[in-house]
N, C-alpha and C positions, 0 to 999 in steps of 0.2 A: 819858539813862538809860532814859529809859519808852521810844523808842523802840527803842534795843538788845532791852529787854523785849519788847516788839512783834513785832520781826522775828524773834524768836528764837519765839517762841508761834506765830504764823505758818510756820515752819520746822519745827516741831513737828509741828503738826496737817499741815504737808504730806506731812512725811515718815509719819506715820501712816495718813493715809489711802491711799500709794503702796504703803504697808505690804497695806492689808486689802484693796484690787484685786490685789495680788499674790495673794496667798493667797485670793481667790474666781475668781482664774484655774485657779489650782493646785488650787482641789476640784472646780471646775468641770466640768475637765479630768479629772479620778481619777473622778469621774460618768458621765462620758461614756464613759471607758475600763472601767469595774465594768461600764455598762449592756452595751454592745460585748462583753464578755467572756462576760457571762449568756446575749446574744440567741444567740451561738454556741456555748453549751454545749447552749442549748434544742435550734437547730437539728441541732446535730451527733447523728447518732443512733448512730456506731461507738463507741459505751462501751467500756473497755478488758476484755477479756475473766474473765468471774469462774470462774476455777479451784479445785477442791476438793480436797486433798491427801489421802497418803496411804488412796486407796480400795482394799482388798485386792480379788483376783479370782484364781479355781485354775481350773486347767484338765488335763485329759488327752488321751494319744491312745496307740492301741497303736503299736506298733515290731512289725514284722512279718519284717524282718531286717534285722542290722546296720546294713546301708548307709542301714536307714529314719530313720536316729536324728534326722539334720539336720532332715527333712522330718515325722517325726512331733514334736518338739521343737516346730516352727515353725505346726503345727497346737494346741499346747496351751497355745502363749504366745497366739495368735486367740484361743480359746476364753476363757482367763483375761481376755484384755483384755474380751474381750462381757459379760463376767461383772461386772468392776467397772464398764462402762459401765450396765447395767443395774441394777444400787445405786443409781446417779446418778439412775436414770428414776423409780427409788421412793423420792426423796424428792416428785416432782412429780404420779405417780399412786397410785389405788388400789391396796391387794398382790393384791387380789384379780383388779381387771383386768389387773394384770402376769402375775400366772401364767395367764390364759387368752389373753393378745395379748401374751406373749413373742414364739415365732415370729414375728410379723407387724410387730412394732417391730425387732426383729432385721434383717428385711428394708431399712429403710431408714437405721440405726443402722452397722449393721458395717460396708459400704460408706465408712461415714468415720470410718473406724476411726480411725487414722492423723492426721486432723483433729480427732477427739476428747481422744484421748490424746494430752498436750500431752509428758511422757516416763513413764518406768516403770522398775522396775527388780526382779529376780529377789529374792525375800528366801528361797526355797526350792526345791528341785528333788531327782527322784531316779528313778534308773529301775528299777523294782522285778523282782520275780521273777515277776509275772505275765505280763511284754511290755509293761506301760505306765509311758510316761514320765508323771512328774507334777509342773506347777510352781505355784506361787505368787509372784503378784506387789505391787507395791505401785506404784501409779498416779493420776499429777495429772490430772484429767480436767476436762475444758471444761463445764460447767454447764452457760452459757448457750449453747452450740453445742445441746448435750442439749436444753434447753429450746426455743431457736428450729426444729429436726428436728420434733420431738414436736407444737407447734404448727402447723406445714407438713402434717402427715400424720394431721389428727386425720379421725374418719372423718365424711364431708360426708351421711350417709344417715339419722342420727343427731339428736335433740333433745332435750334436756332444760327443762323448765317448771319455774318455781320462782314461787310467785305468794304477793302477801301479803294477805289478805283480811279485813277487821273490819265488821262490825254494830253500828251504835251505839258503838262504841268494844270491841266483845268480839271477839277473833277466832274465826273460820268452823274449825268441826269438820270441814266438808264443801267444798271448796272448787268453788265455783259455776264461777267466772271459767279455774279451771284446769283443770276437767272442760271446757267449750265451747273450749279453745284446746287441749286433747291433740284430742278428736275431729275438728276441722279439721286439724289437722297430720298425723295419721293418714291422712283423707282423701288426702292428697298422698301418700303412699309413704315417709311417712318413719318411721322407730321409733324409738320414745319411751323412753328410757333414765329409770329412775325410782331418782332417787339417795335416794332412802327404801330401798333394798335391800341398801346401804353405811350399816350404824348406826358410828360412831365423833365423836370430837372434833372431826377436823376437814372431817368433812360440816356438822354443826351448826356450826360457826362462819362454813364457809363461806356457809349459808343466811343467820342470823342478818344476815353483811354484806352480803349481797345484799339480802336485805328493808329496809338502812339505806342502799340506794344504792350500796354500794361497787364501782365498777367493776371494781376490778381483781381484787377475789373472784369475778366472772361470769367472767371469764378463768383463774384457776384454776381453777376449777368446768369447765369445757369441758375442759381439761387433766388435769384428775384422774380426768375419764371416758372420754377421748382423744374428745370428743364436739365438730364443729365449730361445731352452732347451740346457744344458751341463749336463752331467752323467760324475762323477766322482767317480772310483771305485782303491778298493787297496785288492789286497790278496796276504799272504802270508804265507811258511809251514815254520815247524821247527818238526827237526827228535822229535820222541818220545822215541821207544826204538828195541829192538830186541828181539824175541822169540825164539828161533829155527834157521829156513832158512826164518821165517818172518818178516819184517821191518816193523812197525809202524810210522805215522807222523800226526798231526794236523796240519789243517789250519785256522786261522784266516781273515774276511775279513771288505769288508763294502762299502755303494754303496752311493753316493748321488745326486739325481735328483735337478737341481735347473733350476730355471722360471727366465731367469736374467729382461727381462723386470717388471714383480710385486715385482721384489728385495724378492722371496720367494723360500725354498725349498719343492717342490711337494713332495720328501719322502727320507728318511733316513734311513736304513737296515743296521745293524751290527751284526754280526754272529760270536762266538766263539768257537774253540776247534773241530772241524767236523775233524773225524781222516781217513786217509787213507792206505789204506796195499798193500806193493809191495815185490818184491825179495829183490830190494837194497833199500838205503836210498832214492835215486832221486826219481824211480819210487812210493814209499809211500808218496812223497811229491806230489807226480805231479797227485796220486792219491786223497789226501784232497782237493788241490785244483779245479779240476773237478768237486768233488762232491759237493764243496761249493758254487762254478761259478754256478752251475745249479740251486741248491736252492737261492742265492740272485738275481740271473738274475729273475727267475721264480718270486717272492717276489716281488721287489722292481719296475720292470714294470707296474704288477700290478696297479700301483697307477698313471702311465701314462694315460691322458683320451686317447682315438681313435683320429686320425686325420683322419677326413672328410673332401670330397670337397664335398660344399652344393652348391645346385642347386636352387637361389632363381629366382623367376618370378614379373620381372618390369611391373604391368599394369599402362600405362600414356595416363592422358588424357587431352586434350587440346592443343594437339600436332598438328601442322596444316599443317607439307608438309614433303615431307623426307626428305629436306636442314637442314631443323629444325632437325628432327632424328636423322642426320649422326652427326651435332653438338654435341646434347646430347649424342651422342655413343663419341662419341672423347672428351665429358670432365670428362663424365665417367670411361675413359680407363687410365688415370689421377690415379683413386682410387688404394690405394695402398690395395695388396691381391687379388685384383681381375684378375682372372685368363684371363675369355672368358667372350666377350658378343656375345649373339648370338639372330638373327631377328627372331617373331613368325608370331605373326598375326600384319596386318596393314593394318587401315581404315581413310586413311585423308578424308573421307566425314561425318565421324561423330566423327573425331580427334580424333582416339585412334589409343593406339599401344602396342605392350605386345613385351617386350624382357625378354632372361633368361640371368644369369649369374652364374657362376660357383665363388667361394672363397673360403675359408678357415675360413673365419671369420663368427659371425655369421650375422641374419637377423639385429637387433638391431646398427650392429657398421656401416653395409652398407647403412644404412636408414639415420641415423649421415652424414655420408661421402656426401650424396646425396642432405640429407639439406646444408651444409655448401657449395656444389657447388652455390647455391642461384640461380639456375634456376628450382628448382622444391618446390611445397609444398608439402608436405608430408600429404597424409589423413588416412593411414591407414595400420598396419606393422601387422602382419600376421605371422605363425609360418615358414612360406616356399614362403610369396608374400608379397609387398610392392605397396599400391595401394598411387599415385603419379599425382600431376597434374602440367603439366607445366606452366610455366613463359613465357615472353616474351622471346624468344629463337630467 
């Protein structure tokens, strides 16, 4: 009998423990598979597209005669659709820089139109007694298409400073560290966008999370000013000791350049313990920091390239009258970046024409820009000229 007992207890615990290797197979396994599943959601970076419904947008256009109806119709549904695309743009910028860089977000927004507006549909129309048609639409539009355009074309000429600075734990009325990093940045050709000029909510929150580290508020912040670099810098002292009638204090700081269009940071500067000496405690304070603003300013610039306006020369040829030119200058002017186009030489008897333009960008992105008009072929791109023939214009 004790044996029966035996082998059956034995039997037991074997089946038990065939039990829990089962089952540390089986979470094992659902671990492996969770971890597997995580690494490629991280990696996968095509998120599924975030659409925002129902965005209204009106448009018009006159009707010149009858037969215009189809074609002015089709010009005020355009319009309508730019219109709710551009609701979309201000929930991501300032209103104020929308209505002065409409046109200019237009230029590389309408273009994907069709890729923006995911569909649409008429909730209103009427062609009145003046000659204009008028309609109203209601439109699912691409956010994040909105959003990744917007980031692609923020202006590279452009920076904004946003610095956190404290004295003994008080923060700076005066900012030391942000005054020595605008004057360098200037130096280089670049303008300083000063988001103090835009008082609202969500300026201040966006500071606020900046000063707390939040990365992805530097990134809105460049986006809401359509601004491509953000410098974000922080210093701060703490007493040391006393000597005599002399106060000691270190400062600690640290600066960081970032490129929000290549989602990269251009450079990163952190500096420790740079001591400074005063009568009292403040001024040893107020003297680390000085010394420390000068060396991370001086440092961390550095690593900013120069902003040029380059002066490229359009030679075109096959160009046959100046109706044609003035075309080509007007869908040129279209290009975002470009500053001025301006007339050189021109010979419609043996169809050539030479314009300059001034950018920002380089030869390379304008020659791009210029093909995708699809009234030019491009023959030949140059370190400073772009040799070009036209299309049927």
């Amino acid at each position: 009998m004790s044996d029966f007992i035996t082998k059956n207890r034995v039997l037991l615990m074997v089946t038990v423990w065939v039990g829990l290797l089962i089952l540390f197979i089986y979470s094992y396994a659902q671990a492996v598979d969770t971890v597997a599943q995580g690494k490629s959601k991280i990696s996968d970076d095509s998120s599924p597209p975030s659409i925002l419904d129902s965005i209204m947008g009106s448009g018009s256009a006159s009707i010149l005669r009858n037969e215009d109806f189809e074609e002015a119709k089709e010009r005020a549904l355009k319009i309508a659709k730019d219109e709710a695309i551009l609701k979309v743009v201000g929930l991501h910028i300032s209103s104020e820089i929308l209505t002065k860089e409409k046109e200019n977000i237009l230029k590389y927004l309408s273009p994907e139109q069709d890729n923006i507006i995911k569909e649409s549909k008429i909730v209103s129309e009427n062609q009145g007694e003046d000659g204009f048609y008028r309609v109203k639409i209601s439109a699912k539009v691409r956010d994040d298409l909105v959003k990744s355009l917007l980031m692609k074309n923020l202006y590279d000429d452009r920076v904004i400073v946003v610095t956190s600075e404290k004295n003994l734990g008080n923060y700076l009325k005066r900012h030391i560290l942000e005054h020595e990093l605008i004057k360098r940045i200037k130096e280089k050709g670049y303008l300083i966008v000063d988001y103090r000029t835009i008082k609202n909510d969500t300026v201040r929150d966006l500071v606020s999370l900046i000063r707390q580290g939040n990365t992805e508020s530097v990134k809105k912040m460049g986006v809401y000013y359509l601004t491509d670099i953000v410098v974000v810098g922080f210093v701060e002292s703490k007493f040391s000791q006393q000597t005599k009638e002399i106060y000691s204090a270190y400062a600690t700081g640290q600066v960081k350049i970032h490129q929000i269009g290549n989602k990269k940071e251009i450079a990163s500067l952190t500096k420790h313990n740079v001591k400074g000496f005063g009568s009292n405690e403040e001024k040893a304070g107020l003297d680390a920091i000085k010394k420390l603003s000068l060396e991370m300013a001086e440092e961390s610039i550095k690593s900013l390239p120069k902003s040029q306006i380059k002066r490229i020369k359009l030679s075109i040829k096959e160009i046959g009258n100046y109706a044609s030119l003035s075309r080509a200058k007007h869908l040129m002017s279209k290009i975002p970046y470009l500053k001025e186009i301006k007339d050189d030489v021109k010979d419609f008897e043996i169809e050539e024409a030479t314009l300059y333009i001034k950018t920002t960008k380089g030869v390379d992105y304008i020659a791009k820009k210029l093909s995708e008009l699809n009234l030019f072929v491009i023959k030949k791109v140059g370190s400073s000229e772009i040799t070009l023939e036209a299309r049927k214009i």
